[in-house]
N, CA, C and O atoms as a GROMACS GRO file, in nm:
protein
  468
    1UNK      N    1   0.085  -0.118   0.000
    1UNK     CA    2   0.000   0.000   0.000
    1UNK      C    3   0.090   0.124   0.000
    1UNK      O    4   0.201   0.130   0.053
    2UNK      N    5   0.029   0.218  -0.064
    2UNK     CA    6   0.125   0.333  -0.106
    2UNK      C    7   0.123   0.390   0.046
    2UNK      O    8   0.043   0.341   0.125
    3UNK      N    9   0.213   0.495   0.088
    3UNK     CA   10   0.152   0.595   0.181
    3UNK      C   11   0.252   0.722   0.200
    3UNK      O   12   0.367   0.749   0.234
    4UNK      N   13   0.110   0.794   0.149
    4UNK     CA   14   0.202   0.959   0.182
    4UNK      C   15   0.131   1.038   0.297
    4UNK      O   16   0.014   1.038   0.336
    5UNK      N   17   0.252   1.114   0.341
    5UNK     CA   18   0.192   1.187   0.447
    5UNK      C   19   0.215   1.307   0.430
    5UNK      O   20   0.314   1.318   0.357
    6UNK      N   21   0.172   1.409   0.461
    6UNK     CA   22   0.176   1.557   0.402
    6UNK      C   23   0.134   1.637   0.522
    6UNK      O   24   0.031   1.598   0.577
    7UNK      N   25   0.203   1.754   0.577
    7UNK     CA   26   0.213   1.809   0.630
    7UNK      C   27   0.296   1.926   0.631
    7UNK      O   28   0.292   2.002   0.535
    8UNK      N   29   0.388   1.956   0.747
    8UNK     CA   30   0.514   2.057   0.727
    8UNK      C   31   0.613   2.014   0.808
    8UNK      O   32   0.572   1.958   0.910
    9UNK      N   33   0.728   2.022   0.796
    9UNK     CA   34   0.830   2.031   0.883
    9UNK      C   35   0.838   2.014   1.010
    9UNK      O   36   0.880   1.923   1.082
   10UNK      N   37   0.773   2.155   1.033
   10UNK     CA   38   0.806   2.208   1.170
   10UNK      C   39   0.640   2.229   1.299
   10UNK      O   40   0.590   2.326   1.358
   11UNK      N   41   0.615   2.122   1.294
   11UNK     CA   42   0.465   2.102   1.377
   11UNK      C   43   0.509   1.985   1.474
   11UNK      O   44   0.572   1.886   1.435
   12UNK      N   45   0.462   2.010   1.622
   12UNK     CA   46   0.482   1.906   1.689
   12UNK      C   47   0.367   1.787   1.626
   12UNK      O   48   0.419   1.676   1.637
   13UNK      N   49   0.249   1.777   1.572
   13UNK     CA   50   0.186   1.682   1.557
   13UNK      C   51   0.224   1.575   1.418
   13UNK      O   52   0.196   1.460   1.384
   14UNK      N   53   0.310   1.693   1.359
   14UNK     CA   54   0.359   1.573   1.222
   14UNK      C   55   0.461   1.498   1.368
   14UNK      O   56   0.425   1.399   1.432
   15UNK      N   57   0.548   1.552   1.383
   15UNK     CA   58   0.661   1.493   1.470
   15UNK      C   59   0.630   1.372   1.532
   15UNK      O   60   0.701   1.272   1.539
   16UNK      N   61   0.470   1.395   1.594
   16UNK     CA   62   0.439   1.230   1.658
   16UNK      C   63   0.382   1.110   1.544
   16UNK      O   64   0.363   0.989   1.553
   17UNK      N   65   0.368   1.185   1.460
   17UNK     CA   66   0.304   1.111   1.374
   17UNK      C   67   0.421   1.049   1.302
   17UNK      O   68   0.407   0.927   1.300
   18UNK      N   69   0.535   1.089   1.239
   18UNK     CA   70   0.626   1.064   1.183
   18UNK      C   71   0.713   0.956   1.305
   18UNK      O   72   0.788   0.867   1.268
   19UNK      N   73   0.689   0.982   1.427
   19UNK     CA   74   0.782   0.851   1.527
   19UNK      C   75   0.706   0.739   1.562
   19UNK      O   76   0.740   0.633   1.614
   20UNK      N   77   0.565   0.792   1.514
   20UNK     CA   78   0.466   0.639   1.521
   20UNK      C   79   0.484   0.566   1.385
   20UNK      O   80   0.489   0.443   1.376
   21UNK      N   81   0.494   0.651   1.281
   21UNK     CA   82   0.492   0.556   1.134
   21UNK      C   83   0.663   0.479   1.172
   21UNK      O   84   0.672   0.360   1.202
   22UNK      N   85   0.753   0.548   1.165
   22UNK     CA   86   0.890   0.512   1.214
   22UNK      C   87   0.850   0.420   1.303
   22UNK      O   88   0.832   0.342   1.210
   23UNK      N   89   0.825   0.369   1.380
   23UNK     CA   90   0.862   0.319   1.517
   23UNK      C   91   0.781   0.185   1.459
   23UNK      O   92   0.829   0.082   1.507
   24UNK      N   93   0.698   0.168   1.391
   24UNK     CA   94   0.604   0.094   1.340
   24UNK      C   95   0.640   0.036   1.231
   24UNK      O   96   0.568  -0.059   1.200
   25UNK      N   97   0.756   0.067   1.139
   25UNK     CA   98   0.780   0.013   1.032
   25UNK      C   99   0.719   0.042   0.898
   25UNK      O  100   0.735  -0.020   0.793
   26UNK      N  101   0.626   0.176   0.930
   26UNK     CA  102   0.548   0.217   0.804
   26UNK      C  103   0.612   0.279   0.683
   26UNK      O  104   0.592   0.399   0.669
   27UNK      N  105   0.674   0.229   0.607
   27UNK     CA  106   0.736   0.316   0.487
   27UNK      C  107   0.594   0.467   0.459
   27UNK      O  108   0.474   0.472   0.485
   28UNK      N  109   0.680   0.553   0.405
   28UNK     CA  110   0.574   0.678   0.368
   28UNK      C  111   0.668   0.760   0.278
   28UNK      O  112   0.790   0.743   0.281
   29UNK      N  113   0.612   0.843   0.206
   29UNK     CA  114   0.664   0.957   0.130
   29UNK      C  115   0.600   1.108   0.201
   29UNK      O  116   0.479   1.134   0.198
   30UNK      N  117   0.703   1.199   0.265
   30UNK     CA  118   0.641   1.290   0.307
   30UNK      C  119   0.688   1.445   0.186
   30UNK      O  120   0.782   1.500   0.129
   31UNK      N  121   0.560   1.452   0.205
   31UNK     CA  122   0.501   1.614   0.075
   31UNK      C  123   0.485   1.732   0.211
   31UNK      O  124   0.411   1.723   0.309
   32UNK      N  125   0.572   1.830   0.180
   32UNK     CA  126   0.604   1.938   0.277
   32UNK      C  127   0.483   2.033   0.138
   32UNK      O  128   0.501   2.066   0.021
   33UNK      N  129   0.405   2.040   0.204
   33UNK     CA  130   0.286   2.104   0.159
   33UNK      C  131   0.309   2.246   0.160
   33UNK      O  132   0.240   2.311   0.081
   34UNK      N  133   0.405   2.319   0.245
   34UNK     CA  134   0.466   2.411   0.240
   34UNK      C  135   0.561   2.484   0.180
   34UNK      O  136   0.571   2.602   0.146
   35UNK      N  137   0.634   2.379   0.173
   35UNK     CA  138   0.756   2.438   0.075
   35UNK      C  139   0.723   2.379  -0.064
   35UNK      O  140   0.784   2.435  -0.154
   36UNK      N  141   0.609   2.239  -0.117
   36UNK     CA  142   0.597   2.197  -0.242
   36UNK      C  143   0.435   2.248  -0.261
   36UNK      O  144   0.359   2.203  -0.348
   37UNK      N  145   0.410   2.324  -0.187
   37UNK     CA  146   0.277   2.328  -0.195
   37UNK      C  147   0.170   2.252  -0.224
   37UNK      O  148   0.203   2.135  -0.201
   38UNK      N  149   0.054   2.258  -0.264
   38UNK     CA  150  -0.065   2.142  -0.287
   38UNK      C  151  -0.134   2.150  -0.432
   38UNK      O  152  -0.115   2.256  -0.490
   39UNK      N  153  -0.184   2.088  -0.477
   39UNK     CA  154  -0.269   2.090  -0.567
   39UNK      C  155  -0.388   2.104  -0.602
   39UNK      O  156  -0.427   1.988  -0.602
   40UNK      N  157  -0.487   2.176  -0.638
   40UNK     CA  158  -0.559   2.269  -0.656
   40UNK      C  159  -0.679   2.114  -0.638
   40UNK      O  160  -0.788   2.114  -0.580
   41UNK      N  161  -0.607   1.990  -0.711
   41UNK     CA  162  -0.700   1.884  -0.736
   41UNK      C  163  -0.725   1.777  -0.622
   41UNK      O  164  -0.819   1.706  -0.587
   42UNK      N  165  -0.586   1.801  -0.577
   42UNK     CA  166  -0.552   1.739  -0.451
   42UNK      C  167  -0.693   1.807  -0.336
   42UNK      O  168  -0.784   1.735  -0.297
   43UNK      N  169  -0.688   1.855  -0.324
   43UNK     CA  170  -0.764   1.950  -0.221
   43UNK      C  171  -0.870   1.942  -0.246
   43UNK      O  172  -0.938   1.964  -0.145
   44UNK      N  173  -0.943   1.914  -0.354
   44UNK     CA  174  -1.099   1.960  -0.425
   44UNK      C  175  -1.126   1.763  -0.422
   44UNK      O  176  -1.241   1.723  -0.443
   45UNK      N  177  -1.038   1.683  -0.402
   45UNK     CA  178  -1.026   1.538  -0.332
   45UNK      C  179  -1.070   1.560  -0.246
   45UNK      O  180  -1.193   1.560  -0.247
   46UNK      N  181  -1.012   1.588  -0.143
   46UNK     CA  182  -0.984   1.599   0.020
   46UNK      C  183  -1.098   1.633   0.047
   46UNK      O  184  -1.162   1.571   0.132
   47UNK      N  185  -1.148   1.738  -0.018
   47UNK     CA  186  -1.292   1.802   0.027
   47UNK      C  187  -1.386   1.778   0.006
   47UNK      O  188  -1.484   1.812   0.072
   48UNK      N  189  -1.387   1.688  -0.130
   48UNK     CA  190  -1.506   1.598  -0.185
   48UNK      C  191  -1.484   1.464  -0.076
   48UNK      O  192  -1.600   1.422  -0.084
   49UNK      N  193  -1.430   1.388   0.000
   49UNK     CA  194  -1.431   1.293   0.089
   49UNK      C  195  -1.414   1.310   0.236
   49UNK      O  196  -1.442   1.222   0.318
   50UNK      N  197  -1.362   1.442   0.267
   50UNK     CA  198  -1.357   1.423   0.395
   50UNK      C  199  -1.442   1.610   0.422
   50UNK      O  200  -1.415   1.648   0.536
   51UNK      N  201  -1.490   1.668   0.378
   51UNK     CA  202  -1.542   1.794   0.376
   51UNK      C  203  -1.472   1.880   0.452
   51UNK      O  204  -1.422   1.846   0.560
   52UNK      N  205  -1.458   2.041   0.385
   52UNK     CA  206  -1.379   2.146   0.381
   52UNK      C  207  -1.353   2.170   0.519
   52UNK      O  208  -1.256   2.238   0.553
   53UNK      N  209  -1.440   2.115   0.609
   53UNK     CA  210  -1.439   2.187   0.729
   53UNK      C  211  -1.324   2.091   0.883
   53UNK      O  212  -1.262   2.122   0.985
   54UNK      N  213  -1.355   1.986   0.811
   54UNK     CA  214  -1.265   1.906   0.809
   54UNK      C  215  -1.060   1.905   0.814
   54UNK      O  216  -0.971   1.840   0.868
   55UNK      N  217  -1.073   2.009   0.731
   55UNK     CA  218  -0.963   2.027   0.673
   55UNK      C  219  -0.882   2.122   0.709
   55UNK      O  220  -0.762   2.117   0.738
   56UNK      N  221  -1.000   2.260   0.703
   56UNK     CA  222  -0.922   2.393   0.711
   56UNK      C  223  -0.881   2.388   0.868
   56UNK      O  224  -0.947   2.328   0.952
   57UNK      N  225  -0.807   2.433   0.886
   57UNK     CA  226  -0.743   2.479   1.018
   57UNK      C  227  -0.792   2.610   1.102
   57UNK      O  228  -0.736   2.712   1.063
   58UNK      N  229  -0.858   2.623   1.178
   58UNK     CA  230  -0.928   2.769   1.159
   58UNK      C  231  -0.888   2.753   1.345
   58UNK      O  232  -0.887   2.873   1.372
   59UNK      N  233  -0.869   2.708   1.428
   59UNK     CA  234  -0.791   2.693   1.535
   59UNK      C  235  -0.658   2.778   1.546
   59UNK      O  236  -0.609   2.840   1.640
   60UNK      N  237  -0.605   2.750   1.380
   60UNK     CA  238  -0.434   2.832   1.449
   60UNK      C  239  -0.406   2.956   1.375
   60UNK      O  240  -0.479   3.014   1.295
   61UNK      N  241  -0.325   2.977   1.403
   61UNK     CA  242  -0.286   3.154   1.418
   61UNK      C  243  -0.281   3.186   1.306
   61UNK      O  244  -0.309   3.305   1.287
   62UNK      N  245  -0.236   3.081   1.154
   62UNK     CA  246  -0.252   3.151   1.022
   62UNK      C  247  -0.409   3.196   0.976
   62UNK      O  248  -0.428   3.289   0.898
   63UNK      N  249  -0.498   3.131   1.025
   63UNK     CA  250  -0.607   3.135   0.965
   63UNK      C  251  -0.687   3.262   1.070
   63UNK      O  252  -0.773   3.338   1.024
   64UNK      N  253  -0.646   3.265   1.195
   64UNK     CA  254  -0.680   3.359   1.319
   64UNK      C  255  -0.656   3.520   1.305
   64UNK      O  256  -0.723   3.615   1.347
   65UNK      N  257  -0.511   3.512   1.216
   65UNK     CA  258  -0.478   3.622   1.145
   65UNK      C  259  -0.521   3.700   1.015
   65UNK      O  260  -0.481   3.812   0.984
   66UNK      N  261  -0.618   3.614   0.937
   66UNK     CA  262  -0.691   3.629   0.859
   66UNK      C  263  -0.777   3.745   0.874
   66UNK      O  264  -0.846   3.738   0.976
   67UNK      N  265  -0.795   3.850   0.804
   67UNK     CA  266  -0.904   3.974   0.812
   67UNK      C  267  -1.053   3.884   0.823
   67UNK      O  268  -1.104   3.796   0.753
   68UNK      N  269  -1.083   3.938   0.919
   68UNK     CA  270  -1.275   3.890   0.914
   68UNK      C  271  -1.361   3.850   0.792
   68UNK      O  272  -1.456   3.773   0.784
   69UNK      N  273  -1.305   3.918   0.709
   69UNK     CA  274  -1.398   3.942   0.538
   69UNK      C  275  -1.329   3.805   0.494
   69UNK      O  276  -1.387   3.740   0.407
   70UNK      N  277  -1.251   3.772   0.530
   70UNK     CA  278  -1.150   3.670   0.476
   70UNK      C  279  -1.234   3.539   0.562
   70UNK      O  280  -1.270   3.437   0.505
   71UNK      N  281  -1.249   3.559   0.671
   71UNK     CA  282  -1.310   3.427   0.770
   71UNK      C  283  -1.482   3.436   0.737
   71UNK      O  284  -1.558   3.347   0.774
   72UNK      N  285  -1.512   3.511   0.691
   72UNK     CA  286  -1.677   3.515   0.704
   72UNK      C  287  -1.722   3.405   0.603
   72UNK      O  288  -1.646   3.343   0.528
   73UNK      N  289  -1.841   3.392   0.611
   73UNK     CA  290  -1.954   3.330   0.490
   73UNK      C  291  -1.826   3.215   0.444
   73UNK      O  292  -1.799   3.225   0.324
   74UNK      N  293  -1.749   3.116   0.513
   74UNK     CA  294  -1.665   3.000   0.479
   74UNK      C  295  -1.798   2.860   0.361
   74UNK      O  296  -1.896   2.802   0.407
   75UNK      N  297  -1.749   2.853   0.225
   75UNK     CA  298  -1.753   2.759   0.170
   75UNK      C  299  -1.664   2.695   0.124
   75UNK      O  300  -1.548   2.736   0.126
   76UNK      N  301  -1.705   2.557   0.062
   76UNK     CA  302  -1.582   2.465   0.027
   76UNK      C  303  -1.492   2.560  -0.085
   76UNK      O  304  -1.369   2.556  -0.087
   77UNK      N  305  -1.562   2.633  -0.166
   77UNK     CA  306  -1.443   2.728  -0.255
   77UNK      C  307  -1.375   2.798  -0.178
   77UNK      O  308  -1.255   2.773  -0.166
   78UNK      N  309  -1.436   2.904  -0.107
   78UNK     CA  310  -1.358   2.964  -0.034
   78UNK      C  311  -1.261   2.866   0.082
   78UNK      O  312  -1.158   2.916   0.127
   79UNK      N  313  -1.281   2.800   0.103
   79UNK     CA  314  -1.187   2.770   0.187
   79UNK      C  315  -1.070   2.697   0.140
   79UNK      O  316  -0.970   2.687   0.212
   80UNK      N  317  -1.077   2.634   0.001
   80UNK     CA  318  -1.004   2.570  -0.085
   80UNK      C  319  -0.908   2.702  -0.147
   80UNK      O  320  -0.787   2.683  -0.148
   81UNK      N  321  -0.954   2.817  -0.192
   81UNK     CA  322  -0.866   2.911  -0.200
   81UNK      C  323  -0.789   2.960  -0.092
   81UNK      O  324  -0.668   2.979  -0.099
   82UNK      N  325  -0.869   2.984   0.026
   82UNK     CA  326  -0.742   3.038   0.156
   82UNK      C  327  -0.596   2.886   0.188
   82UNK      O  328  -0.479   2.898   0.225
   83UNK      N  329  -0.671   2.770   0.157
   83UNK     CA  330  -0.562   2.668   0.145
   83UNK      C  331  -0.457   2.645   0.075
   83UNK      O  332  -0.353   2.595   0.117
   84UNK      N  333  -0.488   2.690  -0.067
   84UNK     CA  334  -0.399   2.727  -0.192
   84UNK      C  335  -0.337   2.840  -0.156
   84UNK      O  336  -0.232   2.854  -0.219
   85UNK      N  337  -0.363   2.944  -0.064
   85UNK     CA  338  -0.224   3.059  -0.096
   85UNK      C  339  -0.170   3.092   0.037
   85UNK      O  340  -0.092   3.184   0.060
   86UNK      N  341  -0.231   2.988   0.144
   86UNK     CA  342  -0.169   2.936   0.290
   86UNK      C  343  -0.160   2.823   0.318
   86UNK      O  344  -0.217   2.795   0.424
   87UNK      N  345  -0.093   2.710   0.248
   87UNK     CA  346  -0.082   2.563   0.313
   87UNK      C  347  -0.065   2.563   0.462
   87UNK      O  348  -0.109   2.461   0.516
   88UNK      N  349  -0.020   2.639   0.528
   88UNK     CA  350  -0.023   2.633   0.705
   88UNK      C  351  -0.207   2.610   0.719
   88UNK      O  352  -0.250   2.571   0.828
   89UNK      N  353  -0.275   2.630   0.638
   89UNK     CA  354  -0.373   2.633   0.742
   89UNK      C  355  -0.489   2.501   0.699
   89UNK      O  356  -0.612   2.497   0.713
   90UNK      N  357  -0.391   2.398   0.640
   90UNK     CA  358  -0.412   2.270   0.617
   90UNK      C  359  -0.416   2.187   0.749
   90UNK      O  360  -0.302   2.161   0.789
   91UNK      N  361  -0.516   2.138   0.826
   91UNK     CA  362  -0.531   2.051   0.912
   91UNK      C  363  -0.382   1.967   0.887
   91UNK      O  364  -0.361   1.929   0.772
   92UNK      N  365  -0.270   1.936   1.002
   92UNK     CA  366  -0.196   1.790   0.981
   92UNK      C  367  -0.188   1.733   1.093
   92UNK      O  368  -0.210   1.760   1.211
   93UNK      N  369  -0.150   1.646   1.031
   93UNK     CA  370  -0.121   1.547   0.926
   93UNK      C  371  -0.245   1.528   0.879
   93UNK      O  372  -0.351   1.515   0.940
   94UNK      N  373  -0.217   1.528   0.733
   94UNK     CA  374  -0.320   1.466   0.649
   94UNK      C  375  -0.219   1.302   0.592
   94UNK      O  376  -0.104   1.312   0.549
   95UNK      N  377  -0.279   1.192   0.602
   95UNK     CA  378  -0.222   1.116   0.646
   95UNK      C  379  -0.296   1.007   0.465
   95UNK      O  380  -0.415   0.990   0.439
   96UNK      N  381  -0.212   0.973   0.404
   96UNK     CA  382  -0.336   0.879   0.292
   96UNK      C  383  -0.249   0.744   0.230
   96UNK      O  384  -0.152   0.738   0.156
   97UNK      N  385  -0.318   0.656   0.285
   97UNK     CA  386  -0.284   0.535   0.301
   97UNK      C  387  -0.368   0.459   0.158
   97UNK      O  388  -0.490   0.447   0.160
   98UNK      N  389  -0.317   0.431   0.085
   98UNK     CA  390  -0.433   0.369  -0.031
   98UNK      C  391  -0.528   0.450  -0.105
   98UNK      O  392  -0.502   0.531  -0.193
   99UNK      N  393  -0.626   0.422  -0.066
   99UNK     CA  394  -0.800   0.495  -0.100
   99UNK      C  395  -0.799   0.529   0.079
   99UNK      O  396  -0.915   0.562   0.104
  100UNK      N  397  -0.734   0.533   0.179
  100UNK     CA  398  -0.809   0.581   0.300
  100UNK      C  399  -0.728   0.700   0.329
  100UNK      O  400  -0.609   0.699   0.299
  101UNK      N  401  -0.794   0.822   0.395
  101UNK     CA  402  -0.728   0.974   0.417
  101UNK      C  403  -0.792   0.988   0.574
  101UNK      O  404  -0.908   0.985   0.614
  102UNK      N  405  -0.679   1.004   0.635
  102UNK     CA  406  -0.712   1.051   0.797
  102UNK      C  407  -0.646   1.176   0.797
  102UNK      O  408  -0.544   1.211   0.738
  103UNK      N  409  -0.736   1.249   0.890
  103UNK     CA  410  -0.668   1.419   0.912
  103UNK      C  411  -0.635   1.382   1.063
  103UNK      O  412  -0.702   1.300   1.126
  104UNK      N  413  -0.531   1.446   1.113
  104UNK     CA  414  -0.482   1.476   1.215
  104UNK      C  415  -0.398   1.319   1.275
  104UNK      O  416  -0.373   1.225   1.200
  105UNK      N  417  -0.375   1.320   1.387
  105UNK     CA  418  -0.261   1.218   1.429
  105UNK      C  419  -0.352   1.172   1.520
  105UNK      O  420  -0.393   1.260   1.595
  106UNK      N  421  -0.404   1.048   1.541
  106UNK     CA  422  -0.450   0.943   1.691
  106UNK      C  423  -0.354   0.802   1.645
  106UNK      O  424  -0.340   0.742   1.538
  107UNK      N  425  -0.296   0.784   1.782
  107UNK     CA  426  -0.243   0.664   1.770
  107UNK      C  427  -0.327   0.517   1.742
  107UNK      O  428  -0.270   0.411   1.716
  108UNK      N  429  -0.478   0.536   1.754
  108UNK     CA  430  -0.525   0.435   1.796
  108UNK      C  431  -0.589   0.410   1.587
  108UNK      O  432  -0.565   0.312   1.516
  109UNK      N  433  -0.647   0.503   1.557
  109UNK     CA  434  -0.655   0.527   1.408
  109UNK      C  435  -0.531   0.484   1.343
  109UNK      O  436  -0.558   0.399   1.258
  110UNK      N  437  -0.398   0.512   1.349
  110UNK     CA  438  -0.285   0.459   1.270
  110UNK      C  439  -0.293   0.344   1.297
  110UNK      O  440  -0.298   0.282   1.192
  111UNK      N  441  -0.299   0.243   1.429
  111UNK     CA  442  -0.300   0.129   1.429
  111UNK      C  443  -0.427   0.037   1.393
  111UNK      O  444  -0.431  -0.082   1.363
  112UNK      N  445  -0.509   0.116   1.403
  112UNK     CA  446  -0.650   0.041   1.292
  112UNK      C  447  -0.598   0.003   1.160
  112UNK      O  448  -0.594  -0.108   1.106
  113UNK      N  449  -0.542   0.171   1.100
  113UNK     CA  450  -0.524   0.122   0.994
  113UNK      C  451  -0.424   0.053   0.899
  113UNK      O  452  -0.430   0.011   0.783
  114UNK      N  453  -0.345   0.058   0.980
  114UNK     CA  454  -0.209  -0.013   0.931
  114UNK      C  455  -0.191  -0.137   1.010
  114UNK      O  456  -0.086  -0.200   0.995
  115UNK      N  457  -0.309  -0.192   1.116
  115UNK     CA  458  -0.314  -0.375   1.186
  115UNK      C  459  -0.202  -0.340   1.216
  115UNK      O  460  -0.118  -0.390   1.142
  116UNK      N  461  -0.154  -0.263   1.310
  116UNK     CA  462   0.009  -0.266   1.415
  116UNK      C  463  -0.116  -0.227   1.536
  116UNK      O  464  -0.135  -0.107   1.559
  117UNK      N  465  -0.202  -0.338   1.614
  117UNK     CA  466  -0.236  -0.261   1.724
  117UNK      C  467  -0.165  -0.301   1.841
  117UNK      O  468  -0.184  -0.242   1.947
   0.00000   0.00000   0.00000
């Protein structure tokens, strides 16, 4: 099974996520969504299966910093555009194993899905 993980660098939650796939034996390809940015198609995926709200990050400080006019009246376009010209404010780990996509890091979800329980 393929598996990429996409996130950024510098987040404590990739960090646990990256010493559980490690520690577990999970091969992965990691996409710094930041510095390679995302794909317009990639995302309009993500949002067609796991919905926009899902996704956007609206908890942390890139999206907090956002002008009001910018946070108001949130749809899946709009929020697919503030994602495209701020990958920080991409929920991570976005985690995609096959056909299956988990947002964020639980240890108990990685070991569902990868049968390491």
């Amino acid at each position: 099974m393929s598996v990429q993980l996409y996130g950024i660098r510098n987040c404590d939650t990739m960090k646990k996520a990256w010493t559980w796939l490690d520690a577990h034996g999970v091969a992965y390809d990691f996409h710094d969504y930041k510095k390679e940015g995302v794909a317009r198609e990639t995302l309009e995926d993500w949002v067609d299966r796991l919905g926009w709200e899902t996704l956007l990050n609206r908890a942390g400080t890139t999206f907090r910093k956002l002008p009001e006019a910018d946070r108001a009246e949130l749809d899946a376009e709009k929020a697919i555009a503030l994602m495209l010209a701020q990958p920080s404010m991409i929920k991570r780990p976005v985690l995609k194993a096959g056909e299956q996509i988990q947002v964020g890091f639980r240890p108990d979800a990685y070991a569902a899905l990868f049968g390491k329980g």
